[in-house]
C-alpha positions as CSV (number, residue, x, y, z in Angstrom):
1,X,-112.1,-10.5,85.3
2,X,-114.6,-9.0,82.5
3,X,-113.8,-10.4,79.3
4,X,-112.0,-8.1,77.0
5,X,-113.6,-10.2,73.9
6,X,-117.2,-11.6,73.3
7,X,-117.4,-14.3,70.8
8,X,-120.7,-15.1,69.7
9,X,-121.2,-18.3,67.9
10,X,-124.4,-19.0,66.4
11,X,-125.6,-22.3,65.8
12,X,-127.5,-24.8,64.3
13,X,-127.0,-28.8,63.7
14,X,-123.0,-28.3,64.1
15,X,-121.9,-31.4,65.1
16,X,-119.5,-32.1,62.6
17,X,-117.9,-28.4,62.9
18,X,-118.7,-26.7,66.3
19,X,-116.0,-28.5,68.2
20,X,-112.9,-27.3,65.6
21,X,-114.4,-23.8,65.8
22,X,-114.1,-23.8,69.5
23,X,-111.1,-25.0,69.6
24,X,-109.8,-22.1,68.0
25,X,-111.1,-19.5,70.4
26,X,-109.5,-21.2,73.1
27,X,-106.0,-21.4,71.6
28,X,-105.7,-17.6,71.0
29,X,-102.8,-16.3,72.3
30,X,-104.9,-13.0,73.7
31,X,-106.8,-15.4,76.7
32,X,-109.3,-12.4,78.3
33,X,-111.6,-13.8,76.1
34,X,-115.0,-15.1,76.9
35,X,-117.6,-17.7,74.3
36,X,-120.8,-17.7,73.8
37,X,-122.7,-20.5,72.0
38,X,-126.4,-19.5,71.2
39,X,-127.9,-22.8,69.9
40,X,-130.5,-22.5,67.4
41,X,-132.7,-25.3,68.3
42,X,-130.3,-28.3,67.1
43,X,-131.5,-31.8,66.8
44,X,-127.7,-33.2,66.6
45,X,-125.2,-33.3,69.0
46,X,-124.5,-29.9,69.2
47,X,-125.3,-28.7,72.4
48,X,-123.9,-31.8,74.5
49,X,-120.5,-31.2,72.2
50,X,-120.4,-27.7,73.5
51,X,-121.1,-28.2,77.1
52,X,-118.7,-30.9,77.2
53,X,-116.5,-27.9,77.5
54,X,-117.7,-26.7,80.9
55,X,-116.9,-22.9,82.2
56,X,-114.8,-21.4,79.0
57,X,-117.9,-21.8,77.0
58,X,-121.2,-20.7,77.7
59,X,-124.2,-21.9,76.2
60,X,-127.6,-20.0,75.5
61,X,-130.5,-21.8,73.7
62,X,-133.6,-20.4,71.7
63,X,-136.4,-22.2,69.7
64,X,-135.1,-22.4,66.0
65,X,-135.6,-18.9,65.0
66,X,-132.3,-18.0,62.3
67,X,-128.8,-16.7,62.4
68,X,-129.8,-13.2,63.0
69,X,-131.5,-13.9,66.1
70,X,-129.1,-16.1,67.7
71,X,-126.4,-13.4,66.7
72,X,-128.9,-10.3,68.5
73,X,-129.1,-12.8,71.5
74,X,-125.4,-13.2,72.0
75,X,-124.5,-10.1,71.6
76,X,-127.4,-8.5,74.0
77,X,-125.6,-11.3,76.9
78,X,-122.1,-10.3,75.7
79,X,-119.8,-8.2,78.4
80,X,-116.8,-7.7,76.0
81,X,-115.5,-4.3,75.0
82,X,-115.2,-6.1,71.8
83,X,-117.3,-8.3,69.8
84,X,-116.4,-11.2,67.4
85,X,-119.7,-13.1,65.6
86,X,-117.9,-16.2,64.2
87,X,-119.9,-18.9,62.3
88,X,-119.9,-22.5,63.5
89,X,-117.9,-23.9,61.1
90,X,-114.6,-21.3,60.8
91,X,-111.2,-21.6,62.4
92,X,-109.1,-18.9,63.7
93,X,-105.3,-19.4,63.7
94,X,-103.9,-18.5,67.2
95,X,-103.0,-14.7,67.0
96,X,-106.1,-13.7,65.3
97,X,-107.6,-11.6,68.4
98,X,-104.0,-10.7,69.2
99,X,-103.1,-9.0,65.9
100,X,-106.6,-7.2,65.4
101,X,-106.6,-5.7,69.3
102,X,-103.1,-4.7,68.6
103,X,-104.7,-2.1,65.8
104,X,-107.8,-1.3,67.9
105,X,-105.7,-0.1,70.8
106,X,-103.9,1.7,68.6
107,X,-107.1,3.7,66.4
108,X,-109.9,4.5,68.9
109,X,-111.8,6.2,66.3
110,X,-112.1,2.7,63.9
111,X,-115.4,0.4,64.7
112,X,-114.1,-2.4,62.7
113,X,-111.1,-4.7,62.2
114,X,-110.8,-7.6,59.4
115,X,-108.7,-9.5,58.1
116,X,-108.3,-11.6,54.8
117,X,-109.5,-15.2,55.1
118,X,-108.4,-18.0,54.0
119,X,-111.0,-20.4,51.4
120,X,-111.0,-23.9,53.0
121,X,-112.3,-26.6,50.9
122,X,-112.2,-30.3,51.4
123,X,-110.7,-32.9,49.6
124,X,-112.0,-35.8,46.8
125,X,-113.1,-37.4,50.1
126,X,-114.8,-34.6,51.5
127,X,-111.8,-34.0,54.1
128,X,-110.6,-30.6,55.2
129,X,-107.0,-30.0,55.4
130,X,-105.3,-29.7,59.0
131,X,-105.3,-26.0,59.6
132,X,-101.6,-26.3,60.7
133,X,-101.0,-27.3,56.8
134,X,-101.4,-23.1,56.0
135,X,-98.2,-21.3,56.3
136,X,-100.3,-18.1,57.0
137,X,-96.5,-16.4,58.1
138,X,-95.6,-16.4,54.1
139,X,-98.6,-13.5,53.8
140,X,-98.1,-10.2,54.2
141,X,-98.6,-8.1,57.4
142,X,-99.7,-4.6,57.8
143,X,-102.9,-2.7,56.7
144,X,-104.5,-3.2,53.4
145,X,-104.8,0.7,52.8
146,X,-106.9,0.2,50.1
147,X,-109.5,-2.1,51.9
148,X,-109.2,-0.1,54.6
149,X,-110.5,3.9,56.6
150,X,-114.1,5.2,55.0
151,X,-114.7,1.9,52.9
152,X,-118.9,2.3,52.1
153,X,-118.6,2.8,48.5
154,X,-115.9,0.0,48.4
155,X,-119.3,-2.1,49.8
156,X,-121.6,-1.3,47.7
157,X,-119.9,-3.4,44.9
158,X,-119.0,-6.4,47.0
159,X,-119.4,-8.1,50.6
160,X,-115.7,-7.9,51.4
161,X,-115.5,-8.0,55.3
162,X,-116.2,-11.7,56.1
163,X,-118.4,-12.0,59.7
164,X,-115.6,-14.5,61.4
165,X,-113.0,-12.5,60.0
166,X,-114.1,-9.5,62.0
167,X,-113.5,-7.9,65.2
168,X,-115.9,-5.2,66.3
169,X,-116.1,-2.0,69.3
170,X,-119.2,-3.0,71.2
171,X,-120.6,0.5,71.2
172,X,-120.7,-0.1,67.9
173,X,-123.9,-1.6,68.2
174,X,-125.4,0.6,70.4
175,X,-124.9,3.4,67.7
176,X,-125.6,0.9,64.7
177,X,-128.2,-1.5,65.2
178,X,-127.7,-5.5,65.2
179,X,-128.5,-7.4,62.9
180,X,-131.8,-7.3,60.8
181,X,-133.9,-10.1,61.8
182,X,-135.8,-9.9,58.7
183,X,-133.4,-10.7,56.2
184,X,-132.6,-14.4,55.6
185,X,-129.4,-13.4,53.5
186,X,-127.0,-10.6,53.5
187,X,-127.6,-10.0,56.7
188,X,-123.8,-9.2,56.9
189,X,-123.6,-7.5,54.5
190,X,-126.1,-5.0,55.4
191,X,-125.2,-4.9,59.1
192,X,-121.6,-3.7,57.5
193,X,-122.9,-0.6,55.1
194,X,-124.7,0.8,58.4
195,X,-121.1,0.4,60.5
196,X,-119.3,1.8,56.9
197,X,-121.5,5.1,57.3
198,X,-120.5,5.8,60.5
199,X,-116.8,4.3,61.6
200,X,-113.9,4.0,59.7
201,X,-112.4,0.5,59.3
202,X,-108.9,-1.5,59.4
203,X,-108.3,-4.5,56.9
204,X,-105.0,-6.5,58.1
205,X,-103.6,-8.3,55.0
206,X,-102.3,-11.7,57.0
207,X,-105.2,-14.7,56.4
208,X,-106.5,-15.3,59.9
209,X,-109.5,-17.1,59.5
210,X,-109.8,-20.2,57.5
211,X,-113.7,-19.9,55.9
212,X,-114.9,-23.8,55.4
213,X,-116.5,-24.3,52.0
214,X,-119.3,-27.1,51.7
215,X,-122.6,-27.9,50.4
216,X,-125.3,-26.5,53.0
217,X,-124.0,-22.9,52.9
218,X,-126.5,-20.8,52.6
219,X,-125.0,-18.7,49.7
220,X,-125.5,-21.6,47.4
221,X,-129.2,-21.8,48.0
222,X,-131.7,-20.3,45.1
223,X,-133.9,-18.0,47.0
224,X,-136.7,-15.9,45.6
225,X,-135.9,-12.5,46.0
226,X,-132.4,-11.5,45.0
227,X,-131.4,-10.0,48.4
228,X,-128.0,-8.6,47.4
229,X,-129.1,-5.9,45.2
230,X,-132.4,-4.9,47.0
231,X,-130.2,-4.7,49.6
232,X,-127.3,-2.3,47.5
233,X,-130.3,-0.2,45.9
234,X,-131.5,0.4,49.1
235,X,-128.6,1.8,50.1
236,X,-127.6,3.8,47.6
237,X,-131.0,5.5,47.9
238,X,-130.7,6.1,51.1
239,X,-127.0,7.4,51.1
240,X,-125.3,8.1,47.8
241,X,-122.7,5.9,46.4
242,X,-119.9,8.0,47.9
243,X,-118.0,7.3,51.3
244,X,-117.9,9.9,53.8
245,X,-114.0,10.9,53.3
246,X,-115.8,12.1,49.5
247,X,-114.4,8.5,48.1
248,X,-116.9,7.6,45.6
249,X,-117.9,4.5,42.8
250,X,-119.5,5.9,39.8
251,X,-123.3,5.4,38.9
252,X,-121.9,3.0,36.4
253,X,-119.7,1.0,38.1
254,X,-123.1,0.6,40.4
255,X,-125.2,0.0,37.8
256,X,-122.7,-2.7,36.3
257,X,-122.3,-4.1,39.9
258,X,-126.0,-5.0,40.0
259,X,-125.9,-6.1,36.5
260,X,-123.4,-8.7,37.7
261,X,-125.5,-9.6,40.5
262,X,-128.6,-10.4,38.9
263,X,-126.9,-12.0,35.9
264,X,-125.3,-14.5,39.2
265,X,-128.8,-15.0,40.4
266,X,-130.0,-15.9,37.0
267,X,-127.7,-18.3,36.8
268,X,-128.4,-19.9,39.8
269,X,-132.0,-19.9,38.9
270,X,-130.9,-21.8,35.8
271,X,-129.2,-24.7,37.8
272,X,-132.6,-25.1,39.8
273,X,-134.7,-25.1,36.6
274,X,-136.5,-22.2,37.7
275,X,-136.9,-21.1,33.8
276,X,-139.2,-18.3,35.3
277,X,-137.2,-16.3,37.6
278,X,-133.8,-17.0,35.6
279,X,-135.1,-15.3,32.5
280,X,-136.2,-12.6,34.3
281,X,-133.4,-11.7,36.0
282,X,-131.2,-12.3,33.5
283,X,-133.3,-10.2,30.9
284,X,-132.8,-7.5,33.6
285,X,-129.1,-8.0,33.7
286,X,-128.6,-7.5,29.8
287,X,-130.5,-3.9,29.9
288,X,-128.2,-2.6,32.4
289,X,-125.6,-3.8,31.0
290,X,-126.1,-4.2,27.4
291,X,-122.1,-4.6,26.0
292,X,-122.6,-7.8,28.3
293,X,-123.0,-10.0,25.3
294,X,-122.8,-12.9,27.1
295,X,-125.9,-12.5,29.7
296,X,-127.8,-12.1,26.5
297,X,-126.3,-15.4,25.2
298,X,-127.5,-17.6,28.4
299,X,-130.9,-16.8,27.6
300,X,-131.3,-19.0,24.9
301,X,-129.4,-21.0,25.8
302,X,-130.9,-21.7,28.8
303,X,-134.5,-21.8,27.3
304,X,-132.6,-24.9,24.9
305,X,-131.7,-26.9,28.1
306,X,-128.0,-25.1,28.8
307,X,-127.3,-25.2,32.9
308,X,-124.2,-23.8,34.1
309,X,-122.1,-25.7,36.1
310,X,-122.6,-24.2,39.8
């Protein structure tokens, strides 16, 4: 039978991960589901782990070329109606697909399903807790009206859809774009204002995906360029700061927002003793924001040795 449900999984020196993330997908309750593993050039054990797993999991492989293209690639082989792009390291409780096809069935005209996640850190010891250890049944169920319908101006003051959380139309992409291949971060994020523009959205408010926390994400690396708010300036010059149901942020709650974010990347900056790029930014931070007080305050302090704990 065709799959109802594509999952792509990207990844990349997983070994530790990729086998709990699998595991996951194949104990959904909603079965007409089909995996795809697009392997990123590894140099562990990932790719043996996964075909280990024979015909419920299906395994492409490219020369190491990023997330973005191993996403594009699963999705261009996906047959689904609907498309999940889960990373190699998240967990899905079991009625994750069940609950979110339950609301697409039900709203033909939303693009998007997501649903709060759950933070998952490890212990002293560097252990994660046993997913069966969250009662995810004390949450609340429903919509999260808020979160939820015509939410782009919602996203231009925070990534709040989280890619394994997600569950997405696979004409979606047709009318959208994948994802940008250019962008080493925020690629979400930006593949999420384009869907915002032209689909409304659902949020479910139950935790169905448990997001592991640990040291090689790549949101805790110092890059550069600050991504995020090229990437919200960019958008808000190309399409307002209002959603199209006439929802709108004010230019100061924008301007604040990107305050905030450079301020975060300053910061970060600091911890890497990039004195350069953290004064910058943070200077930058302070003139939008100027009743900040306290971005003012971590630039000399951080010229006398001060580094925030990150």
């Amino acid at each position: 039978m065709n799959p109802t449900v594509s999952v792509v999984i990207p990844t990349y020196n997983c070994e530790a991960y990729i086998a709990e993330t699998i595991d996951s997908i194949l104990n959904q309750t909603f079965k007409n589901v089909e995996v795809i593993v697009v392997d990123d050039g590894s140099t562990d054990r990932t790719r043996e782990i996964v075909t280990s797993y024979g015909a419920p999991v299906r395994l492409l492989s490219q020369s190491n070329s990023g997330v973005c293209a191993a996403r594009n690639y699963g999705i261009r082989e996906a047959a689904g109606s609907y498309i999940c792009l889960m990373d190699h390291d998240d967990y899905w409780f079991p009625e994750k697909l069940a609950l979110q096809l339950e609301q697409m069935f039900s709203h033909p005209d939303v693009g998007l399903i997501y649903s709060t996640f759950v933070w998952w850190h490890p212990d002293e010891e560097g252990v994660f807790p046993d997913p069966e250890s969250f009662n995810i049944e004390k949450m609340p169920g429903g919509i999260d009206e808020e979160f939820s319908g015509w939410i782009y101006h919602l996203l231009l003051l925070d990534c709040w859809i989280l890619t394994s959380a997600a569950l997405i139309r696979a004409e979606v992409f047709d009318k959208c774009g994948a994802y940008d291949e250019s962008l080493p971060y925020s690629e979400d994020w930006d593949l999420w204002l384009r869907i915002s523009r032209e689909y409304p959205v659902i949020k479910l408010n139950k935790g169905l995906t448990l997001y592991r926390q640990h040291p090689k994400q790549g949101n805790r690396l110092a890059r550069e360029i600050d991504y995020r708010t090229v990437l919200l300036r960019a958008a808000a010059a190309r399409w307002g700061l209002c959603s199209r149901d006439g929802r709108c942020i004010s230019r100061r709650q924008f301007m604040q927002n990107i305050a905030r974010y450079q301020m975060e990347f300053g910061l970060k900056h600091l911890v890497s003793n990039n004195l350069r790029l953290a004064m910058h930014s943070l200077w930058r931070a302070w003139l939008k924001h100027p009743a900040n007080l306290k971005t003012l305050a971590y630039i000399p302090a951080g010229l006398l040795g001060w580094r925030p704990k990150w």
